[in-house]
Every structure is written in C-alpha cells, then in structure tokens.
Backbone as CSV, one residue per row, in Angstrom:
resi,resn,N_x,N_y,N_z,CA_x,CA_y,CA_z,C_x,C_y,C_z
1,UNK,-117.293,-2.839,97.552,-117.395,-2.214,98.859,-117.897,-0.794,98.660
2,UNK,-119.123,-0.324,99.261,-119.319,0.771,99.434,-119.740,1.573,100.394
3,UNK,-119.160,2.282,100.683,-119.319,3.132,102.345,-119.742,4.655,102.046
4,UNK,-120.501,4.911,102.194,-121.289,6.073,102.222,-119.668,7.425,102.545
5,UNK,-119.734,9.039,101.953,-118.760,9.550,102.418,-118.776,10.134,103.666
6,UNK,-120.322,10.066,103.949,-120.162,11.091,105.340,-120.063,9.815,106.414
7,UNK,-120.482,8.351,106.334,-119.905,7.829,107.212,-118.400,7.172,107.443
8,UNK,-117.621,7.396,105.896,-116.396,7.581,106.051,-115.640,8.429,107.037
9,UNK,-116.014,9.958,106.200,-115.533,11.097,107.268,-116.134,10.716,108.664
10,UNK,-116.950,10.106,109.240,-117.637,10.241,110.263,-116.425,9.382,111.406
11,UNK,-116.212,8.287,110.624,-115.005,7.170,111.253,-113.685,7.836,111.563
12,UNK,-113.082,8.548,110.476,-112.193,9.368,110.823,-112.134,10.486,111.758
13,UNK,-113.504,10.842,112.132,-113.477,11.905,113.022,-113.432,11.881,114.116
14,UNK,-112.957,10.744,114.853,-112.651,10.242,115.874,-111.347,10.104,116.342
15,UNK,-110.761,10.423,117.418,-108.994,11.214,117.184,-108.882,8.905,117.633
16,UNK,-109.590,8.389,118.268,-108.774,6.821,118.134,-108.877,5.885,116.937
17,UNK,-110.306,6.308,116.530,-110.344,5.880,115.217,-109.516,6.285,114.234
18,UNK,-108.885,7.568,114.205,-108.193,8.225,113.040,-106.873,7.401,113.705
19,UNK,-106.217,7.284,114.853,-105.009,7.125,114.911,-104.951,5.428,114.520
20,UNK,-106.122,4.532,114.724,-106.376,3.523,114.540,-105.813,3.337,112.909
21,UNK,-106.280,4.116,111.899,-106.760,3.826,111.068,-105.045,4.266,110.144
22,UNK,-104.603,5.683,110.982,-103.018,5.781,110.716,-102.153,4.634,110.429
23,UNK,-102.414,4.185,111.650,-101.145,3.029,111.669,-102.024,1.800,110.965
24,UNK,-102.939,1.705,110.868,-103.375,0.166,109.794,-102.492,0.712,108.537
25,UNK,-103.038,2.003,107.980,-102.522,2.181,106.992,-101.074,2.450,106.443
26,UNK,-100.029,2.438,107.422,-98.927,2.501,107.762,-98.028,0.786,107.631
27,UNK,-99.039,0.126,108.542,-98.991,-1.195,108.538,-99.008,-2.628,108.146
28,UNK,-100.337,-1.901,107.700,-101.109,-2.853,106.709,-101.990,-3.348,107.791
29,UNK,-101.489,-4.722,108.702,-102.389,-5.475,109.229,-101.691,-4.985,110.843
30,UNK,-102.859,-5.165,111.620,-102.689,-5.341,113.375,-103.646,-6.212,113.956
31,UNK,-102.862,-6.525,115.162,-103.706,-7.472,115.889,-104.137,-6.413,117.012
32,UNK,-105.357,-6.791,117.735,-105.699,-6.142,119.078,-105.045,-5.814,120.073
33,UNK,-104.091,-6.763,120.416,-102.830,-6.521,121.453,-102.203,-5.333,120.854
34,UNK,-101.375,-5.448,119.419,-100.708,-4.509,119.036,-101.190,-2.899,119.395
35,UNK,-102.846,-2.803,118.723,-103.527,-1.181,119.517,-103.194,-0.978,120.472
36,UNK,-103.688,-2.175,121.357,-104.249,-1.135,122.941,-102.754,-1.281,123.367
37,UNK,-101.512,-2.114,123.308,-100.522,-1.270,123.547,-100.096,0.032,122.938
38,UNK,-99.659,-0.001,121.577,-99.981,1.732,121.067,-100.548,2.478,121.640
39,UNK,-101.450,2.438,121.964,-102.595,3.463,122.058,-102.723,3.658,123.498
40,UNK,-102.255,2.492,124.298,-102.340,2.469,125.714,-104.317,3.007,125.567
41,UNK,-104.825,1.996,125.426,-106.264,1.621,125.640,-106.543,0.592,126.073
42,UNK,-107.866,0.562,126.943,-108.219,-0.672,126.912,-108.708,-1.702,125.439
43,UNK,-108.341,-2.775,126.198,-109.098,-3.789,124.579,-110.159,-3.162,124.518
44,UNK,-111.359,-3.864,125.819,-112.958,-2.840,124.984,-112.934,-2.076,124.487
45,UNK,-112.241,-1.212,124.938,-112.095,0.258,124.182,-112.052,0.142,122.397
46,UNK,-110.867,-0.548,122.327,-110.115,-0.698,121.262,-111.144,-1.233,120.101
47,UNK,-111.430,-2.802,121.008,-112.749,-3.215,120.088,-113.676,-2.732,120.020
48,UNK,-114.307,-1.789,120.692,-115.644,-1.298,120.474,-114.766,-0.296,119.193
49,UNK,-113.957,0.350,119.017,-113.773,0.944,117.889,-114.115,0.476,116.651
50,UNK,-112.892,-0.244,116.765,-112.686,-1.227,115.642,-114.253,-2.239,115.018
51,UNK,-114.899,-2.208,116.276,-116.606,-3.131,115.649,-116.996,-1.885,114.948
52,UNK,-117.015,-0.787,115.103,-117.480,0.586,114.128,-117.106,0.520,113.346
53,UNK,-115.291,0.724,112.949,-114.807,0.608,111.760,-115.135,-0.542,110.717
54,UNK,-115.623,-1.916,111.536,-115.735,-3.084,110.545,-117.176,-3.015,110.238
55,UNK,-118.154,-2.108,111.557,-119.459,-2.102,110.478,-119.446,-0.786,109.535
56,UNK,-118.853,-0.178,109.847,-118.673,0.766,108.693,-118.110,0.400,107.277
57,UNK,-117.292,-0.489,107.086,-117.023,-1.142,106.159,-115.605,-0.788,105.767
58,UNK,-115.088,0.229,106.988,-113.104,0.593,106.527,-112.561,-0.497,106.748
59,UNK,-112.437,-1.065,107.764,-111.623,-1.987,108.197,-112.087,-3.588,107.748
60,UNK,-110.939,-4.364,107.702,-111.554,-5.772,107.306,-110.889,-6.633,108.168
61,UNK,-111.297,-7.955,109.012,-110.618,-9.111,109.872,-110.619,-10.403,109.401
62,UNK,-109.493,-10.688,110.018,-108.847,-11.735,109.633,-108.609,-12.833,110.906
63,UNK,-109.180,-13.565,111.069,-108.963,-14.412,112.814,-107.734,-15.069,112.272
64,UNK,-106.930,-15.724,113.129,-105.486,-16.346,113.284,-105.619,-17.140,114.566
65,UNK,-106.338,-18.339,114.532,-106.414,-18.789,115.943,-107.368,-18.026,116.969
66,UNK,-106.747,-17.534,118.140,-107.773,-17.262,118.873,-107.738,-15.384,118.987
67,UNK,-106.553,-14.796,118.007,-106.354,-13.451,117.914,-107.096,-12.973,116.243
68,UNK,-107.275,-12.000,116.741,-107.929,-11.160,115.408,-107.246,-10.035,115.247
69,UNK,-107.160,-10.317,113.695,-106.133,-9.133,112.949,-107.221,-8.204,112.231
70,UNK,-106.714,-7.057,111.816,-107.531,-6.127,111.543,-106.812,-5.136,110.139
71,UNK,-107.435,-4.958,109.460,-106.850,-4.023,108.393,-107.388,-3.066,107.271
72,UNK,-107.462,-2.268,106.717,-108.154,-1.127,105.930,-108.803,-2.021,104.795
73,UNK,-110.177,-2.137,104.709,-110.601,-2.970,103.781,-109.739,-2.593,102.575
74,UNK,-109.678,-3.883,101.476,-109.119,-3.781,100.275,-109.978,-2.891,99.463
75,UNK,-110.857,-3.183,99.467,-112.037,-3.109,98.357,-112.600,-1.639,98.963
76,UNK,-112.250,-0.954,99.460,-112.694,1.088,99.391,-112.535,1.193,98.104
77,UNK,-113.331,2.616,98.039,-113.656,3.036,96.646,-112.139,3.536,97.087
78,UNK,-111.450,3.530,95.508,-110.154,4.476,95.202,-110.026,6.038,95.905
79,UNK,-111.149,6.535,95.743,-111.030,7.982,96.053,-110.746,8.107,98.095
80,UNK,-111.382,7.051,98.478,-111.282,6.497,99.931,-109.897,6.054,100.509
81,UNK,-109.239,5.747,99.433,-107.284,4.780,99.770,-106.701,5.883,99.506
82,UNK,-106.829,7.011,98.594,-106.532,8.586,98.667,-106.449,8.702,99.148
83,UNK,-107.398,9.216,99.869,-107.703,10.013,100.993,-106.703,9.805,102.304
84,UNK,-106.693,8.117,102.621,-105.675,7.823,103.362,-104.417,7.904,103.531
85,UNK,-104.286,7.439,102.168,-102.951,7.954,101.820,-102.576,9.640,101.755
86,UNK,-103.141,10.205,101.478,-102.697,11.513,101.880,-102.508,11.890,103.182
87,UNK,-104.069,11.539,103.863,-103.939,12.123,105.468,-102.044,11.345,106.066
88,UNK,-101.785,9.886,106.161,-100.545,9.595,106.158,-99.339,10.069,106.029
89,UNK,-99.262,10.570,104.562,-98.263,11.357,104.420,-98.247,12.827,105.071
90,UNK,-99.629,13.476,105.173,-99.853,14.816,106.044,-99.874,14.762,106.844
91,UNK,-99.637,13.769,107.971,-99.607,13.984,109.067,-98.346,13.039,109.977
92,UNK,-97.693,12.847,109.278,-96.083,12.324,109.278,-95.552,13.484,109.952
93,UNK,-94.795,12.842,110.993,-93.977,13.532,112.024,-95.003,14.800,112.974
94,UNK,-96.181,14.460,113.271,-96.694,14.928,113.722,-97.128,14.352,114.894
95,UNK,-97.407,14.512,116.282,-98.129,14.489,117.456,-99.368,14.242,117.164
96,UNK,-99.909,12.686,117.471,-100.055,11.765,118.286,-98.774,10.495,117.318
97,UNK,-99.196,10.975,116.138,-98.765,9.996,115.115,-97.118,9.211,114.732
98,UNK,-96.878,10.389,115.106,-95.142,9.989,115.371,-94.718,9.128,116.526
99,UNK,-95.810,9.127,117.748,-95.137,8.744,118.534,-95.708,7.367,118.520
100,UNK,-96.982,6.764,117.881,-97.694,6.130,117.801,-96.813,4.803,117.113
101,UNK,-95.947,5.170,115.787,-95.080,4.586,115.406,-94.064,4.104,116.008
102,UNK,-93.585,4.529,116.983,-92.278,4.445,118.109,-92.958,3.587,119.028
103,UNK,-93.764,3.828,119.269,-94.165,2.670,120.302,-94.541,1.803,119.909
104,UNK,-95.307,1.487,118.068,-95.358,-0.010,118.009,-94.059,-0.356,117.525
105,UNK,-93.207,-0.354,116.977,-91.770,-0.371,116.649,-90.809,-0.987,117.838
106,UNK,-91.251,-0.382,119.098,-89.969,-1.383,120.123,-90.760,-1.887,120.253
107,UNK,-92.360,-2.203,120.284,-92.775,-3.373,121.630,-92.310,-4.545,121.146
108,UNK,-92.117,-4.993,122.478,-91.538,-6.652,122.363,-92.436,-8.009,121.868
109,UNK,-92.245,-8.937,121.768,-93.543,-9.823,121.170,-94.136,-9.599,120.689
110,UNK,-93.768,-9.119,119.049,-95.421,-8.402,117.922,-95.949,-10.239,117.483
111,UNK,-96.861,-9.425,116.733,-97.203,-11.049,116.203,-96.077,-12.136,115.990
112,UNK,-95.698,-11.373,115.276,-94.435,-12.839,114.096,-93.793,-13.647,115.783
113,UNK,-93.607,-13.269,116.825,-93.446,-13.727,118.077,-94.080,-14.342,119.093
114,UNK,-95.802,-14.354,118.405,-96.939,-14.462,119.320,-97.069,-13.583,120.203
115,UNK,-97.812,-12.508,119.800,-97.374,-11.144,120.539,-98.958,-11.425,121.385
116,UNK,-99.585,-11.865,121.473,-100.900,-11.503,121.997,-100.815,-12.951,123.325
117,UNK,-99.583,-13.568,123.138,-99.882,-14.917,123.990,-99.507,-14.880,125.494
C-alpha cells in the first residue's frame, strides 16, 4: 500500500475525515450506521467521505451482507499507523473526540445486534 504523504495529510485535514479516521482507529472496524450516528451526519455525507478515504487508500471495506464496514487500511506504510497512533493518543480527552466516543459507546443496536437493520 502506498499513499502519497501529502495526500495522507490531505485526508486528515478534514475535521470529518480526521474524526472519521479517530474512531476507526480507536475501533478498529465501523459500519456506516455507526458514523452518521456519531457524527450525527448524513449517510451521503458520511459516504462521500469515506469514498475519499478508500480512494485515497487509508481506509479499507469489508461488505457483511447488505452493510459495509470500514477500517484503516492494514497495509499503510508504518510511519502512516504512527502517525495515527499518536494523533489518538494526542488528542484523547479532547473536544470533538471525547465526545465522539460517548456517543458511539451508548448507542443502542451496534453491529454485533444488527445495528444498521
């Protein structure tokens, strides 16, 4: 996998993409329902992100039936899963991000429940 750095930084520089990309990495995997509740977005919204992030090459999907899961490609260069991992830990307990966690945390029906049905 290789993603250019300025269109790395470029993905992140987007305050939905970055918060997008928070909680994948927090997460691991999300489904579409799961965002646009977080995020209180619309789906388009959400997906038109997320089609950036997957042609950009951060994010990677996974279909499950008729829902699509979404997650920080495996295969980033190392210096790229850094990076994430730092911003994560730097920006722990911080505004948007803290609260971003709290709200996927109670919603009701996540996947393992059929959260999108």
């Amino acid at each position: 996998m290789h993603t250019e750095p300025e269109l790395f930084f470029q993905m992140l520089a987007d305050p939905t993409r970055l918060r997008i990309s928070m909680l994948l990495q927090a997460q691991g995997e999300l489904c579409v329902c799961e965002l646009t509740h977080t995020l209180a977005l619309s789906q388009p919204k959400i997906s038109r992100h997320l089609g950036q992030m997957r042609e950009s090459g951060l994010v990677q999907t996974r279909r499950a039936g008729r829902w699509m899961y979404y997650r920080l490609h495996p295969d980033l260069q190392p210096w790229m899963q850094a990076v994430l991992a730092s911003m994560l830990d730097g920006l722990a307990g911080q505004s948007p991000y803290t609260e971003d966690a709290q709200v996927l945390a109670v919603m009701p029906n996540r996947p393992g429940a059929s959260c999108c049905a």
